[in-house]
C-alpha positions as CSV (number, residue, x, y, z in Angstrom):
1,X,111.8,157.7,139.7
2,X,111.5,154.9,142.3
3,X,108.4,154.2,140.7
4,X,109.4,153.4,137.2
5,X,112.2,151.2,138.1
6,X,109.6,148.9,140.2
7,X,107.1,148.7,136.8
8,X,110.0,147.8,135.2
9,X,111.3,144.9,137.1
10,X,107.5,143.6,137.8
11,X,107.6,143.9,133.5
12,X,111.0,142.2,133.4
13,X,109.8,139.2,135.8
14,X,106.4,139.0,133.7
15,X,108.2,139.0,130.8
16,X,110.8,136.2,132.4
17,X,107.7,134.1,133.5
18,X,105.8,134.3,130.1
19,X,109.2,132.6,128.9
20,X,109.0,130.0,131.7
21,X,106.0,129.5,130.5
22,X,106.1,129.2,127.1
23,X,109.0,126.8,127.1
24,X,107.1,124.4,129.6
25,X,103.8,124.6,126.7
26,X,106.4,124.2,123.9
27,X,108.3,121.4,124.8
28,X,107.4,119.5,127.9
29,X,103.7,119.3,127.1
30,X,104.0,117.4,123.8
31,X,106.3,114.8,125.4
32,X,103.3,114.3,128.2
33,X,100.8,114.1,125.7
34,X,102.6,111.7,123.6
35,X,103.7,109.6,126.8
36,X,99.6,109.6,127.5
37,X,98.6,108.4,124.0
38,X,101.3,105.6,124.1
39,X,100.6,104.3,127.5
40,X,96.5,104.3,126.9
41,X,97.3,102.7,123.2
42,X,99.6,100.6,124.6
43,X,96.9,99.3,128.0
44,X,94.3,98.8,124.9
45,X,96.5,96.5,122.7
46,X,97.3,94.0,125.1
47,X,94.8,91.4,124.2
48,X,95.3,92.5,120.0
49,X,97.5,90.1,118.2
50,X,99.6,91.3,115.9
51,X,99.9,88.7,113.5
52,X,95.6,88.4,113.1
53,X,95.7,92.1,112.9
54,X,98.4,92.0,109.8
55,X,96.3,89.3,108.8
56,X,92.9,91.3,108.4
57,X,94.7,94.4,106.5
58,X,96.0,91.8,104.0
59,X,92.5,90.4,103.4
60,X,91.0,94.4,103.5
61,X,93.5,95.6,101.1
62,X,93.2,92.6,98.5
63,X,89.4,92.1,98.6
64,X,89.3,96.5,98.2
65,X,92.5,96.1,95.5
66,X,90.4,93.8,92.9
67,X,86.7,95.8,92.6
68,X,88.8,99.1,91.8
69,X,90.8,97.1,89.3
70,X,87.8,96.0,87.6
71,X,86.5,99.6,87.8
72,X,89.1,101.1,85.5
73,X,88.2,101.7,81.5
74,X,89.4,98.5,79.7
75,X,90.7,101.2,77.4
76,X,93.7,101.9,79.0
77,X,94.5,98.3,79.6
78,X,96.1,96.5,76.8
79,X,94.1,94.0,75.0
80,X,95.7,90.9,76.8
81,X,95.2,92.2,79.8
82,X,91.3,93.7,79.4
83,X,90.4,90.5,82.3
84,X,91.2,91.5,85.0
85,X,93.0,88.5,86.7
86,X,91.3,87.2,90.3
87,X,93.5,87.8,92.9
88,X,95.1,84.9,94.8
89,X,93.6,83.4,97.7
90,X,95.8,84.3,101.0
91,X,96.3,80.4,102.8
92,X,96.9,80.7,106.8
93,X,99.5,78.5,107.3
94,X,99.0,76.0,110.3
95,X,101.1,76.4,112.9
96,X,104.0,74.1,113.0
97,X,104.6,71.7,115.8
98,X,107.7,70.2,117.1
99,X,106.4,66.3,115.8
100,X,106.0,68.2,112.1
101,X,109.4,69.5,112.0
102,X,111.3,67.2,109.4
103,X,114.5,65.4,111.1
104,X,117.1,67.3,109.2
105,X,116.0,70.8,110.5
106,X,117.0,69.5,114.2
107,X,120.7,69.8,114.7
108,X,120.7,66.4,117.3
109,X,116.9,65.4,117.2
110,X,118.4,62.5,120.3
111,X,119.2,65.4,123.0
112,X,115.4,66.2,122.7
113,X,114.7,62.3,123.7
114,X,117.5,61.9,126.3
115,X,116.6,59.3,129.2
116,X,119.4,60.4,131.4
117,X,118.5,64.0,131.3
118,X,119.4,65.9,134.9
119,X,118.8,69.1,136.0
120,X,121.0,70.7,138.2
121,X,120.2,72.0,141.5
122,X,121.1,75.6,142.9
123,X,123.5,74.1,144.7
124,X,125.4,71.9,141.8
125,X,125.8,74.7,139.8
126,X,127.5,76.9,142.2
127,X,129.8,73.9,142.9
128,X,130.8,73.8,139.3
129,X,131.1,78.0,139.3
130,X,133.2,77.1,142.0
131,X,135.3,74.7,140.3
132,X,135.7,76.2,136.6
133,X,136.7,79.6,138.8
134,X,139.3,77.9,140.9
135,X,140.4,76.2,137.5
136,X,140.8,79.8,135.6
137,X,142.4,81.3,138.8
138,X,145.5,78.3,138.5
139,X,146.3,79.5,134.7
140,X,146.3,83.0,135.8
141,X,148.5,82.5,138.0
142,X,150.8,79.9,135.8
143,X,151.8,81.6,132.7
144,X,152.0,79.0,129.6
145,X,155.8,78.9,128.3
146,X,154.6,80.3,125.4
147,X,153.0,83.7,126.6
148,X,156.4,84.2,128.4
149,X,158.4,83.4,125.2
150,X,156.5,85.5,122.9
151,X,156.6,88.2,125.8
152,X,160.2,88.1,125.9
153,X,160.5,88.0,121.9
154,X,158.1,91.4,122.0
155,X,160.3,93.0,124.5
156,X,163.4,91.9,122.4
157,X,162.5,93.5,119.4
158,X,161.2,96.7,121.3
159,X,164.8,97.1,122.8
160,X,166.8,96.4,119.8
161,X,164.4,98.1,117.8
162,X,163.6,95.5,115.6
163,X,167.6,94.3,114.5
């Protein structure tokens, strides 16, 4: 008897494992795998820009988009349209420079041409944290006459309930 209730539990802890198991295959593997794939796509693309790339497709899809048009029967093309039409040259626009920019795009084209431009040291702008902080710290601790008024008007109408 002893016997069959060991092969049991040694089947029942198989059994337990082979579900171990099969959860770890089912679910954690893919996630590695995809993990792997975007990493080693993501080392390889470094260099790739994106905008050339989107570029190339463009050109690919046009120059493959106008032989198959003028591969289908004219007869199912209305008479009008039997020529097939050339398709339209894709211009790579130059990128713009600050100097090509027209005037009117800039919001104050002078603060790009400021003279007396400063920057601040570490040290200045911790002064002026300093400051504005000590500054906000005062009107906490002052309430303006008319958050206290309006307080009181809320607390009025709470306690007469609005009479």
């Amino acid at each position: 008897m002893r016997k069959w209730i060991v092969i049991g539990a040694v089947i029942v802890v198989i059994v337990a494992l082979l579900n171990l198991l099969a959860t770890v295959v089912g679910s954690l593997v893919p996630i590695a795998v995809t993990a792997l794939i975007a990493f080693l796509i993501g080392r390889l693309s470094v260099n790739v820009k994106l905008g050339d790339m989107a570029q190339r497709v463009t050109n690919r899809v046009t120059s493959t988009a106008a032989p198959q048009a003028a591969a289908k029967p004219a007869a199912t093309l209305p008479p009008q349209a039997a020529a097939p039409k050339p398709a339209p040259a894709v211009q790579q626009k130059p990128a713009t420079q600050i100097d090509d920019l027209p005037q009117k795009e800039l919001k104050n084209p002078d603060l790009l041409l400021d003279p007396d431009f400063e920057i601040k040291t570490p040290e200045q702008i911790e002064a002026e944290a300093r400051e504005r902080e000590a500054q906000m710290m005062q009107q906490a601790k002052a309430p303006a006459a008319s958050n206290v008024q309006s307080a009181l008007e809320a607390r009025r109408k709470r306690l007469l309930e609005n009479k």
